[in-house]
LOZA-348733 format. One record per residue (C-alpha): residue number from 1; residue in one letter; x, y, z. Coordinates in steps of 0.2 Angstrom, whole numbers, m for minus. Layout:
i|aa|x|y|z
NUM|A|X|Y|Z
...
//
This chain:
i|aa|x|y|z
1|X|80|163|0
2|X|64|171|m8
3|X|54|154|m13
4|X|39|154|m23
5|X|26|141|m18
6|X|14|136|m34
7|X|m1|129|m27
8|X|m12|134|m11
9|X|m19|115|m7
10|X|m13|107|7
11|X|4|101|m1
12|X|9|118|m5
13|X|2|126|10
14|X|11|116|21
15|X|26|118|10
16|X|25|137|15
17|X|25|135|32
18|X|39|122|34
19|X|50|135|24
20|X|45|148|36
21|X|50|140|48
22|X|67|138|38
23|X|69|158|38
24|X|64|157|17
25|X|54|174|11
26|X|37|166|3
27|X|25|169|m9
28|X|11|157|m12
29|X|4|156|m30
30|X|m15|149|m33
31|X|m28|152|m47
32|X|m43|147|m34
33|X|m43|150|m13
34|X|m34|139|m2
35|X|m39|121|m1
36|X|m51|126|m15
37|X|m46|111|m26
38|X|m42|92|m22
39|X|m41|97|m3
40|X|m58|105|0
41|X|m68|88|1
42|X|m57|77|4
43|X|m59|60|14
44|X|m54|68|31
45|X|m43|52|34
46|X|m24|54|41
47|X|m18|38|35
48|X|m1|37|42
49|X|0|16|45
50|X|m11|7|32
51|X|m3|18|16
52|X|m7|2|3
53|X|m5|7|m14
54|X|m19|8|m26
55|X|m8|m1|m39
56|X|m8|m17|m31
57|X|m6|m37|m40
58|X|m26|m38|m33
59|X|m32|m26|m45
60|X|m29|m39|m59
61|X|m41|m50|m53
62|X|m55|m37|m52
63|X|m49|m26|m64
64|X|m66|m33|m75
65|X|m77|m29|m60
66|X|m71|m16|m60
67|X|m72|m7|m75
68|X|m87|m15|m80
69|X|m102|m14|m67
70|X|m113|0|m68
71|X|m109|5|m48
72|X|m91|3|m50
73|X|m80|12|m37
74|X|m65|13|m52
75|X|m72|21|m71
76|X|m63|24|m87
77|X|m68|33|m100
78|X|m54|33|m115
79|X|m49|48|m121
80|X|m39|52|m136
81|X|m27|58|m122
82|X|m10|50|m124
83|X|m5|56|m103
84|X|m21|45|m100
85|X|m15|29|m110
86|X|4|32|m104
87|X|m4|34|m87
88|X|m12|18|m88
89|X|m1|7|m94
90|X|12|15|m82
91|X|m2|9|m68
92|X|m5|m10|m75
93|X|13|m11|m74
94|X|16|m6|m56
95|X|1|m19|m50
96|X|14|m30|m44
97|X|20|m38|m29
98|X|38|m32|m28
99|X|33|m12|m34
100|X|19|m13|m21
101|X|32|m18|m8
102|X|43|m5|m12
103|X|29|10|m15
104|X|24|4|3
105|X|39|4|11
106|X|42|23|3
107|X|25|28|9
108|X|25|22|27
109|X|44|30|30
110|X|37|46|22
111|X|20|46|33
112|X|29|43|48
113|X|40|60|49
114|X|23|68|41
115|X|15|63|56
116|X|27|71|65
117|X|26|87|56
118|X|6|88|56
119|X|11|88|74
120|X|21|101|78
121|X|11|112|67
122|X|m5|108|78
123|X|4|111|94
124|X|11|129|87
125|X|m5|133|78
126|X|m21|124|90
127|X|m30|125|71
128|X|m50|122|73
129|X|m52|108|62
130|X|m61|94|69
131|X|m44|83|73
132|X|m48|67|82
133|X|m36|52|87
134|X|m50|39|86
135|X|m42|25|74
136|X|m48|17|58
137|X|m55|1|52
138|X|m54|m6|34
139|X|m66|m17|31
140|X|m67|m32|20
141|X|m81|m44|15
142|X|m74|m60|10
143|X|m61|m73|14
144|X|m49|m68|m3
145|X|m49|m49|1
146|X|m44|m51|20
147|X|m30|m64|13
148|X|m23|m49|4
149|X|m24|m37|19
150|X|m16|m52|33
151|X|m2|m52|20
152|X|m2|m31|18
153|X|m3|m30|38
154|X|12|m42|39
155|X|21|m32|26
156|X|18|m16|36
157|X|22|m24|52
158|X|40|m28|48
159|X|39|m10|42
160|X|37|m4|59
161|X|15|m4|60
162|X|5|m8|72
163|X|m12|m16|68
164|X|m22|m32|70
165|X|m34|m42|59
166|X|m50|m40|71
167|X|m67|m50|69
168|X|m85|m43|63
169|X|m90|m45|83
170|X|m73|m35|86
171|X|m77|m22|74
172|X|m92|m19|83
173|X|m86|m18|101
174|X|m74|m6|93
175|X|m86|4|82
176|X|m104|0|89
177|X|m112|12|74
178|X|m107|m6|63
179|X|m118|m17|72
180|X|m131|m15|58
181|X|m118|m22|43
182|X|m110|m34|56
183|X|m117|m48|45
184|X|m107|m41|28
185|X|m91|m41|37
186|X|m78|m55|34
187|X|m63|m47|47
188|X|m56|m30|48
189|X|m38|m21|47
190|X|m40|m10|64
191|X|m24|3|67
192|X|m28|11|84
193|X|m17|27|78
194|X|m23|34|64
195|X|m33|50|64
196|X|m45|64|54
197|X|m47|81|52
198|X|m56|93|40
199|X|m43|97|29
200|X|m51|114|22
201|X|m51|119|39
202|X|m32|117|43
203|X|m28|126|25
204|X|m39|140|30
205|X|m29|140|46
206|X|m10|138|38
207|X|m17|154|28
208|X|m20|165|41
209|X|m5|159|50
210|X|4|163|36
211|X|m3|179|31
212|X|m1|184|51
213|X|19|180|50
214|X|22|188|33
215|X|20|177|19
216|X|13|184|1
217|X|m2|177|m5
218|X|m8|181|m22
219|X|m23|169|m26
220|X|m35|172|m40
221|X|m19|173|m49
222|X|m16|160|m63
223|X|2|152|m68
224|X|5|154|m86
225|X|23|150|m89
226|X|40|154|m84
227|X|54|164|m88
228|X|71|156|m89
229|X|90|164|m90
230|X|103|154|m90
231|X|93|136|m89
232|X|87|143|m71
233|X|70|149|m69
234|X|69|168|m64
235|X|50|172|m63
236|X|34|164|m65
237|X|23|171|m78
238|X|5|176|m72
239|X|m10|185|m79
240|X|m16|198|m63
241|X|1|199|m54
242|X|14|198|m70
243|X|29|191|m69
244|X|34|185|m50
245|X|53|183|m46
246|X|62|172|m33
247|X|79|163|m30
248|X|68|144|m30
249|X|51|139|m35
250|X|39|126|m31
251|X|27|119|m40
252|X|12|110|m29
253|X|0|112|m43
254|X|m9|94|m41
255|X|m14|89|m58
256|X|m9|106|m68
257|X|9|100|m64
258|X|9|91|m80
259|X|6|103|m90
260|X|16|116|m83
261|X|31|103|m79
262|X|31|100|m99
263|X|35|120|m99
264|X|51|116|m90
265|X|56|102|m102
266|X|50|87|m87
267|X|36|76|m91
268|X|28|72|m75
269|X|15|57|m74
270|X|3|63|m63
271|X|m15|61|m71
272|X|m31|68|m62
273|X|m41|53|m52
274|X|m58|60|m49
275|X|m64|58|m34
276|X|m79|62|m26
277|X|m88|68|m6
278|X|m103|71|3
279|X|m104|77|20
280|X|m119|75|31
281|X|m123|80|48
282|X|m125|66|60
283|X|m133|63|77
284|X|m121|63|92
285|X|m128|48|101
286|X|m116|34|103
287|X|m119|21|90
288|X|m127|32|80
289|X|m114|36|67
290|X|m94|31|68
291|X|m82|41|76
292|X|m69|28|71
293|X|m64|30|53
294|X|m69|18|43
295|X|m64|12|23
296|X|m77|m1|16
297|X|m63|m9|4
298|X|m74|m17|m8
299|X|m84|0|m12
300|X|m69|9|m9
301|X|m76|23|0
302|X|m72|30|20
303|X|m78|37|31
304|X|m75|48|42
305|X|m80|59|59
306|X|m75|76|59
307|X|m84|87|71
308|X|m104|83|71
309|X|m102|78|50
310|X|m99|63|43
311|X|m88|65|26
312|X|m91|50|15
313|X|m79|50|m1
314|X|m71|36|m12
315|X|m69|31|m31
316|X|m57|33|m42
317|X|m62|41|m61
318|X|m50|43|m75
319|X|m61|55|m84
320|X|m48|69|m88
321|X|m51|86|m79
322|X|m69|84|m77
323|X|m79|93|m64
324|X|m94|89|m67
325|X|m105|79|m51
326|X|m115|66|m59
327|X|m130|65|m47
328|X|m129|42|m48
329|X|m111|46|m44
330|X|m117|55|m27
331|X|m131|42|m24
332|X|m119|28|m23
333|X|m110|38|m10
334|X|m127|41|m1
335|X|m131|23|m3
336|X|m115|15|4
337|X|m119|27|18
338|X|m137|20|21
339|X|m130|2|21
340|X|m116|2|31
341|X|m122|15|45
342|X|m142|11|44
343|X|m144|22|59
344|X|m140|37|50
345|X|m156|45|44
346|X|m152|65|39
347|X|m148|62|19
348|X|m157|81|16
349|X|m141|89|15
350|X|m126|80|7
351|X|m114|94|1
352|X|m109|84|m14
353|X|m91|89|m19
354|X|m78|83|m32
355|X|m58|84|m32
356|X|m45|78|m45
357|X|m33|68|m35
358|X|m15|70|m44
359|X|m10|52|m45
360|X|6|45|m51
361|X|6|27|m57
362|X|15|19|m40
363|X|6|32|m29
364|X|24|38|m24
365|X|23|59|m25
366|X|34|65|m35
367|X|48|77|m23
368|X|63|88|m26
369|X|70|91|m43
370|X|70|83|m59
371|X|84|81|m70
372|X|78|88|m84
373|X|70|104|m76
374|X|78|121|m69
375|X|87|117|m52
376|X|80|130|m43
377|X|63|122|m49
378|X|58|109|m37
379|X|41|98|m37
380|X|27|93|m24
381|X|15|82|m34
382|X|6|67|m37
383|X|1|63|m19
384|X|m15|55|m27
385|X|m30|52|m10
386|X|m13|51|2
387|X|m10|71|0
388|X|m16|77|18
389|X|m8|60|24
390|X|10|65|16
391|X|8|85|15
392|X|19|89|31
393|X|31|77|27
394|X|33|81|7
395|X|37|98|13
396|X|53|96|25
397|X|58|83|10
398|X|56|100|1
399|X|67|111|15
400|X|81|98|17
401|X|83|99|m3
402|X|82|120|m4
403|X|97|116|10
404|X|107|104|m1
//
């Protein structure tokens, strides 16, 4: 078939290739460069075995942390926006034991065979993007919040997980760049398999693949709406390259796929979590910055190696589409840098970045067709901070429904 892929991020670029590989004719669709929106600055982290949804029964109990210290990792600001109310409520709602079971059980079954993809793409492709295999540790500082993770472990190890609750010394002998914050840590989730990458550098990649095996690009190039014969959708409306036709469309628009969605009579819940990144350039001595992935779960912020940078990224704003980069914003990144890697001493440079994470309520994407949309429409969206971890394998979710 001749599909169209809305959206150059990594979703919808990996979306391209797996239906390449299917024998499809594609064209991608993006108003920016690949990887040019939530992709670009990402966390780094391939979270394939600790997936825990943000909307989690914990959040209760610090939802007035939360919202109201200054340096919160989590801020609000009401709009007269109804998605964000809707959103919101949606959100409170799934912050529940058996919904957080469910979402996780979903999430690990759908890492796993993306995994597997991001896999065989490397090993066709030999990208240059900083891969590494070196494992991750989350990090808690008290008793309560490593309660929460033994019974999230537990929960993931009967979903098939491997990973161990690990003392401060052990977090140490596995990361010895912790040694100076070994005194703030209560215990540690470690997964020995998880991974990083840089994921701008694997979109630029999947684009010259792409580009060298014969697949349309037309970037700069804004969607606008859709025309429809026959309750089937029969070209995309753009400003630059007019109306673009195909047999089946994909929409991995991120956050625009609510407004767009609403075009074809589906109302997605996928509202914008802004998020935010710097990168700095480490030394390469051992001990000196991680090279194991690290989440600090109370400030809700990773970290992680790729190449000789550190990208540091974390919160969670909903703030609309918002780009602006508050400079306190980036100074809590740099801060949470300094006091959990004291070692680290070049802050000259921080490449400060934001992204707006398309989140759905449960933190399950949204994948496939919608009832109320065209059929030959199918969605890609709402993969919130999980969308490098989950791009491979969204997309053959995508394939094997373009087969049904």
């Amino acid at each position: 078939m001749r599909v169209c892929v809305l959206g150059a991020g990594i979703v919808g670029l990996a979306t391209a290739w797996q239906l390449l590989q299917d024998g499809h004719d594609v064209t991608v669709i993006d108003r920016a460069a690949p990887g040019a929106g939530a992709s670009g600055g990402n966390g780094a982290q391939l979270s394939y075995s600790y997936v825990q949804p943000l909307a989690d029964p914990s959040i209760w109990k610090q939802l007035p942390k939360l919202l109201l210290a200054a340096d919160s990792p989590l801020k609000l600001r009401p709009r007269l926006d109804p998605l964000q109310w809707r959103w919101g409520i949606e959100f409170m709602a799934a912050c529940n034991a058996q919904t957080s079971r469910e979402s996780t059980a979903a999430l690990l079954t759908l890492a796993a065979a993306s995994r597997l993809g991001f896999e065989a793409m490397r090993a066709e492709l030999a990208p240059d993007c900083d891969f590494s295999a070196t494992g991750k540790l989350v990090l808690y500082q008290n008793a309560q919040g490593l309660e929460g993770a033994r019974r999230q472990v537990e929960l993931q190890r009967r979903m098939g997980s491997a990973q161990t609750l690990v003392t401060p010394e052990a977090c140490v002998a596995i990361e010895p760049a912790l040694a100076g914050y070994q005194a703030r840590i209560a215990g540690a989730v470690h997964t020995p398999s998880e991974c990083a990458a840089d994921c701008l550098k694997v979109c630029l990649a999947l684009e010259q693949a792409l580009r060298a095996r014969g697949v349309r690009f037309l970037l700069g190039t804004e969607v606008q709406g859709f025309e429809i014969r026959q309750n089937r959708v029969a070209a995309v409306r753009t400003g630059t390259a007019g109306a673009v036709e195909a047999d089946a469309f994909v929409m991995a628009l991120g956050t625009a796929s609510h407004r767009l969605g609403r075009k074809l009579g589906s109302s997605l819940p996928v509202y914008p979590l802004k998020g935010y990144s710097i990168t700095l350039e480490v030394d390469e001595a051992v001990g000196a910055a991680p090279r194991v992935s690290v989440t600090d779960s109370a400030r809700k912020v990773v970290f992680a190696r790729i190449g000789s940078r550190l990208r540091v990224a974390g919160m969670a704003e909903l703030v609309g589409e918002d780009t602006r980069i508050p400079a306190d914003r980036i100074q809590t990144l740099a801060a949470a840098t300094r006091a959990v890697f004291p070692q680290i001493e070049r802050f000259d440079d921080l490449s400060p970045w934001t992204g707006m994470r398309p989140a759905t309520p449960t933190g399950l994407p949204i994948i496939g067709r919608r009832a109320a949309a065209p059929a030959n429409m199918l969605f890609n969206t709402g993969h919130g901070a999980l969308g490098f971890t989950l791009a491979f394998g969204s997309a053959q979710r995508i394939a094997e429904a373009l087969r049904a």
